[in-house]
C-alpha positions in Angstrom: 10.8 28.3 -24.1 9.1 30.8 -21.6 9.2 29.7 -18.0 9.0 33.4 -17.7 5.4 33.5 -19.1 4.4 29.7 -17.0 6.1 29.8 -14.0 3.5 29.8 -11.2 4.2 30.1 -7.5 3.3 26.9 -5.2 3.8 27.5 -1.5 7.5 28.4 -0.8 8.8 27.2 -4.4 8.2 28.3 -8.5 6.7 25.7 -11.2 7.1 25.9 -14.4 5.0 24.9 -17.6 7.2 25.7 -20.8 8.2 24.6 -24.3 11.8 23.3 -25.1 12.2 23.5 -29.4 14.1 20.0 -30.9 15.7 19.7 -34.1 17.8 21.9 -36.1 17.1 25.5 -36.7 14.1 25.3 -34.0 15.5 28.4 -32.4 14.3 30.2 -34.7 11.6 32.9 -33.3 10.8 35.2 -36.3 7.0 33.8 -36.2 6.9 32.4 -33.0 2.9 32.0 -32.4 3.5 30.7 -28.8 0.0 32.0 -26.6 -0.1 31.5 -23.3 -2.1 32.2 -19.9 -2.0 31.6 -16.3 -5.6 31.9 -15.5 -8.3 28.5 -16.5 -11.3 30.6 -15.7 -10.9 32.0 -19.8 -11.9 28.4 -20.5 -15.0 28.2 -19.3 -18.1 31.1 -20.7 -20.4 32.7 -18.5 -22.7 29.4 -18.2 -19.8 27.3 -17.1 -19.3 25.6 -20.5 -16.3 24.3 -21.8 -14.7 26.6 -24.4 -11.7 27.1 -26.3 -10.4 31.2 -27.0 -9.1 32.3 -30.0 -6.6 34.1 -28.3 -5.3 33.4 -24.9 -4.9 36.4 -22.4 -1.2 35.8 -21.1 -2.6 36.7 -17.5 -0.4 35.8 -14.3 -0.2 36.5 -10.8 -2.7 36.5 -7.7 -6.3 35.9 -7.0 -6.6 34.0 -10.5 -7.9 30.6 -10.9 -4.6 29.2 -11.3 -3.3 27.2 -14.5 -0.7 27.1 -17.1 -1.9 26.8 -20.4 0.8 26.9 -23.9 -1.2 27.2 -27.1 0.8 27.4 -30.7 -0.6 28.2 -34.1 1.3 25.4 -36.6 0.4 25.0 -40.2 1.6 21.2 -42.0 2.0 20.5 -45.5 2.0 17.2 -46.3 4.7 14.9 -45.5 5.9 17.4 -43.4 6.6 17.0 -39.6 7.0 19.3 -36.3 8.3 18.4 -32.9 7.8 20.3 -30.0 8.6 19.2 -25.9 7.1 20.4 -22.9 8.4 20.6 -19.8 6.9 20.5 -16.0 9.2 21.0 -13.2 9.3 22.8 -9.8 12.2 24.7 -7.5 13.0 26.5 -4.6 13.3 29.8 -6.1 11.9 31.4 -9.5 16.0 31.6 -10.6 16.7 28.4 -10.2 13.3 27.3 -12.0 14.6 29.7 -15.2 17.9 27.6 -14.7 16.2 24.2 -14.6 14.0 24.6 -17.1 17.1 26.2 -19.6 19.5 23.1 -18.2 16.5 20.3 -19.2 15.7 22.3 -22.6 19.2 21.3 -23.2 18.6 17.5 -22.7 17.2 15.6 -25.9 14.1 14.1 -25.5 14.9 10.6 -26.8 17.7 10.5 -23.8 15.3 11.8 -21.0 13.0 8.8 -22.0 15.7 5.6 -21.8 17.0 7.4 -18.5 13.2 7.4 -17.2 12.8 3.7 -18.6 15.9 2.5 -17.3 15.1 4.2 -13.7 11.4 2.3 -13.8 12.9 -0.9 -15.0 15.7 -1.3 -12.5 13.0 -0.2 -9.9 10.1 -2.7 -11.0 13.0 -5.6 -12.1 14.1 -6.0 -8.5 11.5 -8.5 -8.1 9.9 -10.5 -11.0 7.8 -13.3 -10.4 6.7 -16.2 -13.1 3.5 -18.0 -12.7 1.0 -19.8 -14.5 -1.1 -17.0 -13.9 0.0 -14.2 -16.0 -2.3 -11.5 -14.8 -1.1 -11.7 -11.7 2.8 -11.7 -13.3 2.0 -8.3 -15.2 0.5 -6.6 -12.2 3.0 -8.3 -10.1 6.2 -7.3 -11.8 4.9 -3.8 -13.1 1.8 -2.2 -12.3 1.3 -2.5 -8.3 4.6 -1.0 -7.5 4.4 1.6 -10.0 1.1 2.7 -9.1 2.6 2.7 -5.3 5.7 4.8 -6.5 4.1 6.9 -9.0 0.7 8.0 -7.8 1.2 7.1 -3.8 5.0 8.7 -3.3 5.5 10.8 -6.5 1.8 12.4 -7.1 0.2 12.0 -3.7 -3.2 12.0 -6.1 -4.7 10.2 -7.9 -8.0 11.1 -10.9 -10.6 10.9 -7.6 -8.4 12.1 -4.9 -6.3 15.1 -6.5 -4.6 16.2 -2.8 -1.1 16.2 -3.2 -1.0 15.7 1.1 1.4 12.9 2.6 -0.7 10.9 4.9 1.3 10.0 7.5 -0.1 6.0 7.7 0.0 5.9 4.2 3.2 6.4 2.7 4.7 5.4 5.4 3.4 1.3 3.9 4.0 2.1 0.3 7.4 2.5 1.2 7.3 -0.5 3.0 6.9 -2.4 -0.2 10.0 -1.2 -1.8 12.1 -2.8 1.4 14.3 -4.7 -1.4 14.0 -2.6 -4.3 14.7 0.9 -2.5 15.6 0.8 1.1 16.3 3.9 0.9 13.5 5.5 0.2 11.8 3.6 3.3 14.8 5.1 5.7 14.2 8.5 4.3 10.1 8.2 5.2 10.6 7.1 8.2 13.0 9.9 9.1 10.4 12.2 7.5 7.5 10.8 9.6 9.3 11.5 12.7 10.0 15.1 11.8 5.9 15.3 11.7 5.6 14.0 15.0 4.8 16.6 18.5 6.5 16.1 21.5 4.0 14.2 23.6 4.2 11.8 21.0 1.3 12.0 18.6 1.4 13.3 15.0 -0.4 15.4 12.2 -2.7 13.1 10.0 -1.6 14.5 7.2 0.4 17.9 5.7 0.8 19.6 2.6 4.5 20.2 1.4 6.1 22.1 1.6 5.2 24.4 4.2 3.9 21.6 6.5 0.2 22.8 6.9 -2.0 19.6 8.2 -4.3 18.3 10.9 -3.7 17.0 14.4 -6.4 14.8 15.2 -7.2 12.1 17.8 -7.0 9.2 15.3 -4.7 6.8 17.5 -3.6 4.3 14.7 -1.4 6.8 12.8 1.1 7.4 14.9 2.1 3.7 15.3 3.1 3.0 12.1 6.2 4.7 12.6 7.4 1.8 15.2 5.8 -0.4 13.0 7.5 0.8 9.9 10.8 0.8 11.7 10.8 -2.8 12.6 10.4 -3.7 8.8 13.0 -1.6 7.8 15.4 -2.8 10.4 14.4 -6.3 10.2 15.4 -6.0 6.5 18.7 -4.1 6.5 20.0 -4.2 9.9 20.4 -0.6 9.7 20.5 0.1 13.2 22.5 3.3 12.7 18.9 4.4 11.5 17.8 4.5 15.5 20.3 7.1 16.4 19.7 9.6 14.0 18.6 13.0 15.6 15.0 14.2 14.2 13.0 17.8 16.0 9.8 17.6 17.0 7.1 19.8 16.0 5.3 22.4 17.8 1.4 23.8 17.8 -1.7 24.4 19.1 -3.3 21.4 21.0 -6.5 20.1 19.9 -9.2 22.6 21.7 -11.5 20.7 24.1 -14.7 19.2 22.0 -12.5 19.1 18.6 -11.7 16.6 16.2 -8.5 18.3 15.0 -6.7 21.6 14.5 -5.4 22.6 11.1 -2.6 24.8 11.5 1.0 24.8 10.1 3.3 23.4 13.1 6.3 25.1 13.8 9.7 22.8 14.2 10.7 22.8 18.0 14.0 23.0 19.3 13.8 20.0 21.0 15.3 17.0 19.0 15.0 13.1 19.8 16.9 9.8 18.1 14.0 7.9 15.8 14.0 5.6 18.3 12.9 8.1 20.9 10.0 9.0 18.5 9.1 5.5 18.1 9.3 4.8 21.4 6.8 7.4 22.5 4.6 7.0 19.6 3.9 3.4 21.5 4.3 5.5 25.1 0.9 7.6 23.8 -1.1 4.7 23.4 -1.0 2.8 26.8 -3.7 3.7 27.9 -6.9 1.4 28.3 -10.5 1.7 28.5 -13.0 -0.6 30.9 -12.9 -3.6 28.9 -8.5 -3.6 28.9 -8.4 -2.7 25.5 -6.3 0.0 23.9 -8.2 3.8 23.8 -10.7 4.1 19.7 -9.8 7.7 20.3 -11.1 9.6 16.7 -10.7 6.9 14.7 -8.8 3.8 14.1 -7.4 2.4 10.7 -11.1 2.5 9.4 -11.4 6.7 9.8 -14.9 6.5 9.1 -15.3 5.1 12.7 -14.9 8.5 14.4 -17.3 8.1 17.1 -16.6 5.0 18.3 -14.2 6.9 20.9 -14.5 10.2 20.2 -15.9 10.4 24.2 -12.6 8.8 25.2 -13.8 5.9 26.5 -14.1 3.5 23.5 -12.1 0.5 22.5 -10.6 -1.0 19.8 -9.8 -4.7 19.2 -8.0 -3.8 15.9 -5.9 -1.9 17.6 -5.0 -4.3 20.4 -3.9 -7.1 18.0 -1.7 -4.1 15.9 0.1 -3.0 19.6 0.4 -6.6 20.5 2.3 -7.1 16.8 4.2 -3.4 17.6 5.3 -4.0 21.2 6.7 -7.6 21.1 8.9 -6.4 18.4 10.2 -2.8 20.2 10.4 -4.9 23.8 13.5 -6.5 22.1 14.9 -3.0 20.8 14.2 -1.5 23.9 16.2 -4.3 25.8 19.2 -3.7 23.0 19.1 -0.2 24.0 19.1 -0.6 27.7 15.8 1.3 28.3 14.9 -1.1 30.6 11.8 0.9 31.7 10.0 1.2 28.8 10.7 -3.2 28.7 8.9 -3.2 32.1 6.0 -0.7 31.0 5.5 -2.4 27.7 5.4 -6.0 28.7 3.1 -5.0 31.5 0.8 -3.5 28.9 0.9 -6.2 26.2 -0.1 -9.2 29.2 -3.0 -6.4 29.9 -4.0 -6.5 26.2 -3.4 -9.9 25.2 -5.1 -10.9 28.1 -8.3 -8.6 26.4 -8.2 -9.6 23.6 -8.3 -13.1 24.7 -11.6 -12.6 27.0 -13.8 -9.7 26.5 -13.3 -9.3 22.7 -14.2 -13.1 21.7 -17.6 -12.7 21.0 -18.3 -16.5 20.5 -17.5 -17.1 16.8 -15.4 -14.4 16.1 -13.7 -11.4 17.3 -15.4 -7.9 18.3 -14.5 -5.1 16.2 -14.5 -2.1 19.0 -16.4 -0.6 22.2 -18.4 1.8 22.4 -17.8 4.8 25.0 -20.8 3.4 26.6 -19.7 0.2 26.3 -21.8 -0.8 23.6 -20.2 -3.7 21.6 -19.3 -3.1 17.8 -18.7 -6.1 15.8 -21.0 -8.3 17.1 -23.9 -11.0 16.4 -26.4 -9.0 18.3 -26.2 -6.3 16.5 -28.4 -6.0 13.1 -25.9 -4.0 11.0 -22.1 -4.2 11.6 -22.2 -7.7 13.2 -18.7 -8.9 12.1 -15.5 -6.8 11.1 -12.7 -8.2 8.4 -9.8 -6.8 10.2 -10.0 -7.7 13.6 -10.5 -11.6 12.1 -7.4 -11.1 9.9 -5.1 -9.1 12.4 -6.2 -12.0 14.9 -3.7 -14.4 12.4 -1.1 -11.7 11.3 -0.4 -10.9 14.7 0.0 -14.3 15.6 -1.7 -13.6 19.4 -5.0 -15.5 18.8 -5.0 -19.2 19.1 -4.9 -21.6 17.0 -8.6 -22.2 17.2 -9.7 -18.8 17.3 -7.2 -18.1 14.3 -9.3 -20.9 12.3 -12.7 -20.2 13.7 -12.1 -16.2 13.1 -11.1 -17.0 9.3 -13.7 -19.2 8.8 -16.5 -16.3 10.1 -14.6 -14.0 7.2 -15.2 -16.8 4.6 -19.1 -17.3 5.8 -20.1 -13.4 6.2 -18.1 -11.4 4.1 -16.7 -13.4 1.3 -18.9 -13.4 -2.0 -17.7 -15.5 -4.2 -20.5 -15.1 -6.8 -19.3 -11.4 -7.1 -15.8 -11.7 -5.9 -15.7 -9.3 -2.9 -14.3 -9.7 0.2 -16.4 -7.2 2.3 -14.8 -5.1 4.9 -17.8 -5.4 7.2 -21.8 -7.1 7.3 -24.2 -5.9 7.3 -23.4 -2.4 6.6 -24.3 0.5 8.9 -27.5 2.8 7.9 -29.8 3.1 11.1 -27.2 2.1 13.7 -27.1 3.3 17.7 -25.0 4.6 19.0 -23.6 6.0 15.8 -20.1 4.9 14.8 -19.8 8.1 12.7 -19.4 9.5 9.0 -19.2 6.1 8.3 -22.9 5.7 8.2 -23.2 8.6 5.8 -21.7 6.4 2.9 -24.3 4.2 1.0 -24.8 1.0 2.0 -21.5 -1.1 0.4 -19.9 1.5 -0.6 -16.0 2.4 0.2 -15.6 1.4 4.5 -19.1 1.3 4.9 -19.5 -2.4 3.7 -17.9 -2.5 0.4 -14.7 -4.4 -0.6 -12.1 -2.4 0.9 -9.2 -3.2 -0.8 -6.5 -2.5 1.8 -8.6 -4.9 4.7 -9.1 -7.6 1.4 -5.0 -7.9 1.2 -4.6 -8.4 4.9 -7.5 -11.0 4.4 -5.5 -12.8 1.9 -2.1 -13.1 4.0 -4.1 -14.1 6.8 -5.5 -17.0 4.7 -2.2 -18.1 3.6 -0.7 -18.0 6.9 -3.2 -20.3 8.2 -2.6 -22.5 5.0 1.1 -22.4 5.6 0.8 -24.6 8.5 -1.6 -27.1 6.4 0.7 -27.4 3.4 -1.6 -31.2 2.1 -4.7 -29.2 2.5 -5.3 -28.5 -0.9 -8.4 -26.2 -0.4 -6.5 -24.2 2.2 -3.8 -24.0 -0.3 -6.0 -22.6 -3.0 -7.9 -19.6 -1.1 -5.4 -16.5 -1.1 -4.9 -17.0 -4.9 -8.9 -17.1 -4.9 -8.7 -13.9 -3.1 -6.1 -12.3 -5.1 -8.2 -12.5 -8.3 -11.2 -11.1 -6.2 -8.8 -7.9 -5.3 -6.8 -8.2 -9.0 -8.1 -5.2 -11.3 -6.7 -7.4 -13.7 -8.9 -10.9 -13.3 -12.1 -8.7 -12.1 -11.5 -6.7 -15.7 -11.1 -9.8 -18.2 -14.3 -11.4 -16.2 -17.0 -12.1 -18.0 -19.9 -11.1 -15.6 -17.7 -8.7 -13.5 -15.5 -7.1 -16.2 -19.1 -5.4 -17.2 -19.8 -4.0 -13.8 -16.8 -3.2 -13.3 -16.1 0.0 -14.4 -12.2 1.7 -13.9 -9.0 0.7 -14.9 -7.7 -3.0 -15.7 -4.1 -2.4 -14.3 -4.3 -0.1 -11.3 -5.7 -1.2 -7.7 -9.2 0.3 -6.6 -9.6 1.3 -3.1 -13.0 -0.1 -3.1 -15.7 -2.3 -5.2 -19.0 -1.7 -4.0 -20.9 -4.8 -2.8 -24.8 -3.8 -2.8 -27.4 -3.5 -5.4 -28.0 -2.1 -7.9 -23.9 -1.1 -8.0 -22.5 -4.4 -7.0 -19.0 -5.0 -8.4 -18.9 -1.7 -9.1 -14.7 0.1 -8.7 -14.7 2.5 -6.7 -11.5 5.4 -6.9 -8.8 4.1 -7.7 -4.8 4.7 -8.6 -4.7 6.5 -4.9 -5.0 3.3 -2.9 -2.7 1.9 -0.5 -3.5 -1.2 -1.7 -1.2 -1.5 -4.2 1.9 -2.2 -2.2 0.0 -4.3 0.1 -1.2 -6.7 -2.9 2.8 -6.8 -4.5 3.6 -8.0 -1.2 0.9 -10.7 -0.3 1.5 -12.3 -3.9 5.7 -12.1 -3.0 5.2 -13.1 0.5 1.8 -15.0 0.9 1.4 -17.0 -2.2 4.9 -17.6 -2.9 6.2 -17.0 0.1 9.2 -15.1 0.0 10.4 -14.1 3.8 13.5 -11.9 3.6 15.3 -10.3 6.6 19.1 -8.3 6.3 21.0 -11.6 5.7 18.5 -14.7 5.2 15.6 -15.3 3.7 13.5 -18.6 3.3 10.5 -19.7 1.3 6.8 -20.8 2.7 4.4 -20.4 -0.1 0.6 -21.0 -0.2 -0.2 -21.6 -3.8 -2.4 -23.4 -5.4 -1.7 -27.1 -5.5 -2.7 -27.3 -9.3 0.2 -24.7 -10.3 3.1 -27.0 -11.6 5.9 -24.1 -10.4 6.6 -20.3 -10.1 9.3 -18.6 -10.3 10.9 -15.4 -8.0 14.1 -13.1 -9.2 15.5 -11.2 -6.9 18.0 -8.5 -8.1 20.1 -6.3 -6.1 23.2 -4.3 -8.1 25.8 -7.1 -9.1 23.6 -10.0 -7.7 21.0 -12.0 -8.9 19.3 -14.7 -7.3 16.6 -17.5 -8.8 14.2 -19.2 -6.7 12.6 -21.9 -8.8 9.6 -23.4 -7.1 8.4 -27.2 -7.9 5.4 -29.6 -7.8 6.6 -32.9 -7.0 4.1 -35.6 -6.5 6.5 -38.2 -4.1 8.2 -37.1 -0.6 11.2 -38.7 -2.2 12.0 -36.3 -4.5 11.6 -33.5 -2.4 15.4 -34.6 -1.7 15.8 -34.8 -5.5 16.6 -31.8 -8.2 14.6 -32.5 -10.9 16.4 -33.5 -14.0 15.8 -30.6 -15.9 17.0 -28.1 -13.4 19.3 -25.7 -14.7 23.2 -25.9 -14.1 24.1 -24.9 -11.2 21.3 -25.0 -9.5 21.3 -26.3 -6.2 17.6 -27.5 -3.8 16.2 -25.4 -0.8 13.9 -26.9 1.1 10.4 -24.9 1.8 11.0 -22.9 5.2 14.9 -24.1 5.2 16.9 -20.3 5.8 19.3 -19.5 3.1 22.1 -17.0 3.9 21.5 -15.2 0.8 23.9 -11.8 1.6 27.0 -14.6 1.4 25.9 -15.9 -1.9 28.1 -15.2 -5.3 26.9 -12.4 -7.7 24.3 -15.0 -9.8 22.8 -18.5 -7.9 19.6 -20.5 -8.3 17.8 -23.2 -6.1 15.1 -25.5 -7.0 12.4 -25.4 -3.9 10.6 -28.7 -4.2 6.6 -28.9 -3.0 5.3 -31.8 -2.5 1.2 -31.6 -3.5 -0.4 -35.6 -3.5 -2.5 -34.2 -6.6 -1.5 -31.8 -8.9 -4.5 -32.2 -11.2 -6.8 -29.3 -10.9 -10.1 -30.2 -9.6 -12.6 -32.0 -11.8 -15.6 -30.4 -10.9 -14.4 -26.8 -11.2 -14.8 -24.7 -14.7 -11.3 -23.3 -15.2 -13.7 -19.5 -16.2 -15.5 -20.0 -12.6 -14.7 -16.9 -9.9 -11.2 -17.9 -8.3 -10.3 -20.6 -10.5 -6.6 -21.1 -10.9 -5.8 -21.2 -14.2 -5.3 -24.7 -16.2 -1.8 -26.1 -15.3 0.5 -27.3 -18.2 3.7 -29.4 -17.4 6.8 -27.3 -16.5 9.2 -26.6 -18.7 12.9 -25.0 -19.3 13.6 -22.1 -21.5 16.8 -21.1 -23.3 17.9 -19.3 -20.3 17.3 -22.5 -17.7 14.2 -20.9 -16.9 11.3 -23.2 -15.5 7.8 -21.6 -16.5 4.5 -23.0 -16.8 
């Protein structure tokens, strides 16, 4: 092996690129042909054209275009075979990358594998699902969360968005959806996120490890998922201990007047505060309120392409309200635990101010406003010709639980008229999209029309659509169209269903088994994928399809379920594993309100009923238990009129049955 002749330099630390010999007598060097070179420009000719040397250089150190490159000269005879293994790895020092590369040369290659496999599949198996859908079983029990964990936490990149940055929004909710699987890793990105924070509260958008280079900007959502991000994890493990822990702040330059941002590399300051000081004041920074009540645009919300909404420092955001409304109720109750009884009076004070907004000025007759102008120009309304209605203020109106009841309905039902396409199976973000618009809301407007934020099928905003569906048809359990629309809408986001399609599989374009940020929604490109593996989305979608559809709600010590599927599916099943335990949730149509009192006959042994929304103290349940969750649907049958092959068509129910292991399927 030569990590000697590989090894490249990457900020503060030494990778390595090198080849580990297998099999007996590989050691042998006596005519070694290994080539190498640290430089990619001897791959391209004086045109730019691919080429491929005859020799390679061996060139390393500074100013080249960096690369390592391994080339060997072998000769086969027939029947004959040769093994070779390469290596990739990274350290703190050049010595210690020559003494991890030696140590893993010394690990066979079949045993590196089943430790990977085993790591993935004790990762992925925490949660398996079985449905009568089995796209959405594959993607559900595999693919989402590995894409999250692999290309979101692991890579930071994906094929169109090679970065390697954390973003601090972003993997601060992939990490959210491993809650049960890894709560560790959630703790430990929270605790990271907090050491990216400065001291009057806001935080860099995003950094490159690991010297910490990144941007402060004025985007005022990113700082907020920290609190919000905290609340999940401690709703989830009761790790309260998590509050105390002592985190610095950063220090830098502050964003000159008349700038978006300031790149820079921060410098740690000596002043440290508990997480739940750095929550708190991530909520402290963004009290303030512009004319119409509502919380300060600033550079940009969630949708960063909006980044001149505020960038005067007057604009408003409706998203934003119903996201600090969600936020605040939740860290008014930590605060009181904690005995900061001032920051209880200064938040309630603000969330009456916003709630009473949000309740007046940003109702704009059939659905909510997406944003204000600095000049008070409305955004997100029906007088406008482009941009006249926004998915995620209508969908954080439900998740936040703030709107009415009415407006909940009448805001979901604007979503289904305007931006749902269910001849091409997009959910749009927002319609009509923005090309001539004044006053400008920003870089937005320099996308094509439909493409990415700029009127396309956003992914993320389609997943929040979905959970905002099923919560709504949660609390009309008989209403069998209700019940059908988030399904409807996961085969709409599913790379899977929009793949196999056979009008949208063509159009489609990228990968069948990763998440694409974006479709694209207007001709000629419509249904086109836009990037995809580096997506947010991914973790979002595992949890709508656990929590939504099915409707698994989990905190520390109870969970219960409140699904929203289909009325035609005849059951599902969820597994949870955690170490030693292992629990079965086995959900049933029944077609009589008697036997939703009633275990069905062929219910394994054991097996004991849970009523839909009844809590189970799962944390005090023996290492293996299962209960039978009965529905109760007055038609099971799938509608007559619908072809089974038609966009958002649930699949064609068979009768449940039991496995060998007492399994229920369908």
């Amino acid at each position: 092996m030569h990590p000697d002749r590989s090894g490249r330099r990457a900020g503060r630390g030494t990778a390595f690129f090198c080849e580990a010999s297998v099999g007996a007598g590989e050691e042998e060097r006596s005519n070694d042909s290994t080539d190498w070179t640290c430089d990619r420009s001897e791959f391209w000719d004086a045109q730019g054209r691919l080429v491929l040397p005859l020799q390679l250089g061996q060139r390393s150190g500074f100013g080249l275009d960096p690369c390592a490159a391994l080339s060997r000269l072998v000769t086969l005879r027939p029947g004959a075979s040769f093994a070779r293994v390469y290596l990739l790895g990274y350290a703190a020092t050049e010595a210690a990358a020559r003494t991890l590369a030696q140590q893993a040369a010394g690990v066979a290659a079949a045993e590196r594998e089943h430790a990977t496999l085993a790591q993935w599949n004790a990762l992925l198996g925490a949660t398996q699902v079985r449905t009568p859908d089995p796209l959405l079983d594959v993607l559900v029990n595999r693919w989402l969360l590995y894409q999250t964990v692999s290309s979101r936490l692991y890579a930071k990149a994906g094929f169109y968005q090679a970065g390697g940055a954390t973003g601090y929004r972003d993997q601060l909710q992939d990490a959210m959806a491993l809650v049960w699987a890894q709560p560790g890793l959630l703790r430990s990105q929270i605790v990271l996120c907090a050491s990216r924070q400065f001291e009057a509260g806001d935080v860099q958008h995003w950094w490159h490890a690991p010297g910490g280079a990144g941007v402060r900007t004025h985007f005022s959502d990113d700082l907020l998922w920290l609190p919000f991000a905290c609340a999940h994890y401690l709703q989830h493990t009761a790790d309260s201990e998590l509050l105390g822990e002592q985190v610095p702040f950063l220090q830098g330059a502050e964003i000159p007047e008349g700038a978006e941002d300031v790149y820079e590399t921060p410098h740690t300051s000596a002043t440290t505060a508990s997480i739940y000081e750095h929550a708190a004041r991530a909520i402290d920074h963004s009290l303030n309120v512009g004319a119409h009540g509502l919380p300060l645009m600033g550079g940009g919300d969630w949708n960063d392409g909006m980044n001149r909404v505020g960038d005067g420092g007057q604009g408003e955001s409706v998203w934003l309200g119903w996201f600090l409304c969600t936020i605040t109720r939740a860290w008014i109750a930590l605060a009181r635990q904690q005995g900061d009884l001032a920051r209880v009076q200064r938040w309630g004070d603000a969330l009456a101010g916003w709630r009473a907004a949000l309740a007046t000025t940003a109702w704009d007759g059939d659905w909510y406003l997406r944003a204000f102008f600095d000049d008070g120009t409305p955004l997100g309304t029906h007088t406008r010709a482009e941009g006249r209605i926004d998915l995620i203020a209508q969908a954080w109106a439900v998740l936040s639980g703030e709107a009415s009841q009415v407006r909940q309905h009448g805001a979901m039902l604007a979503v289904q008229t305007h931006l749902v396409d269910p001849g091409a199976g997009l959910i749009q973000l927002l319609e009509p999209p923005l090309v001539h618009a004044q006053p400008s809301a920003g870089y937005i407007q320099a996308y094509p029309p439909g493409v990415r934020e700029n009127g396309g099928q956003y992914a993320h905003a389609g997943v929040w659509a979905l959970m905002a569906a099923a919560t709504l048809g949660v609390q009309d359990p008989r209403n069998a169209e209700a019940a059908r629309v988030p399904y409807r809408y996961f085969t709409y986001l599913s790379p899977a269903h929009r793949a196999q399609h056979p009008v949208w599989g063509a159009q489609y374009g990228v990968e069948p088994y990763v998440m694409a940020a974006d479709v694209y929604s207007q001709p000629p490109y419509v249904g086109r994928g836009g990037w995809s593996w580096y997506t947010g989305a991914a973790g979002w979608l595992h949890r709508a399809a656990v929590e939504s559809i099915l409707g698994l709600q989990m905190s520390a010590h109870e969970l219960f379920v409140a699904p929203c599927m289909p009325h035609d599916w005849p059951s599902a099943e969820i597994t949870l594993v955690r170490g030693p335990r292992t629990l079965r949730l086995l959900l049933v149509r029944v077609t009589s309100a008697m036997a939703l009192y009633l275990l069905p006959p062929n219910a394994p042994a054991g097996a004991r009923l849970l009523q839909a929304g009844e809590p189970l103290r799962w944390a005090d349940l023996p290492g293996s238990a299962c209960f039978v969750v009965p529905l109760y649907a007055p038609a099971m049958a799938p509608l007559a009129s619908q072809d089974p092959r038609a966009p958002g068509a649930a699949p064609q129910p068979t009768p449940p049955r039991v496995d060998e292991a007492g399994s229920f399927s369908a």
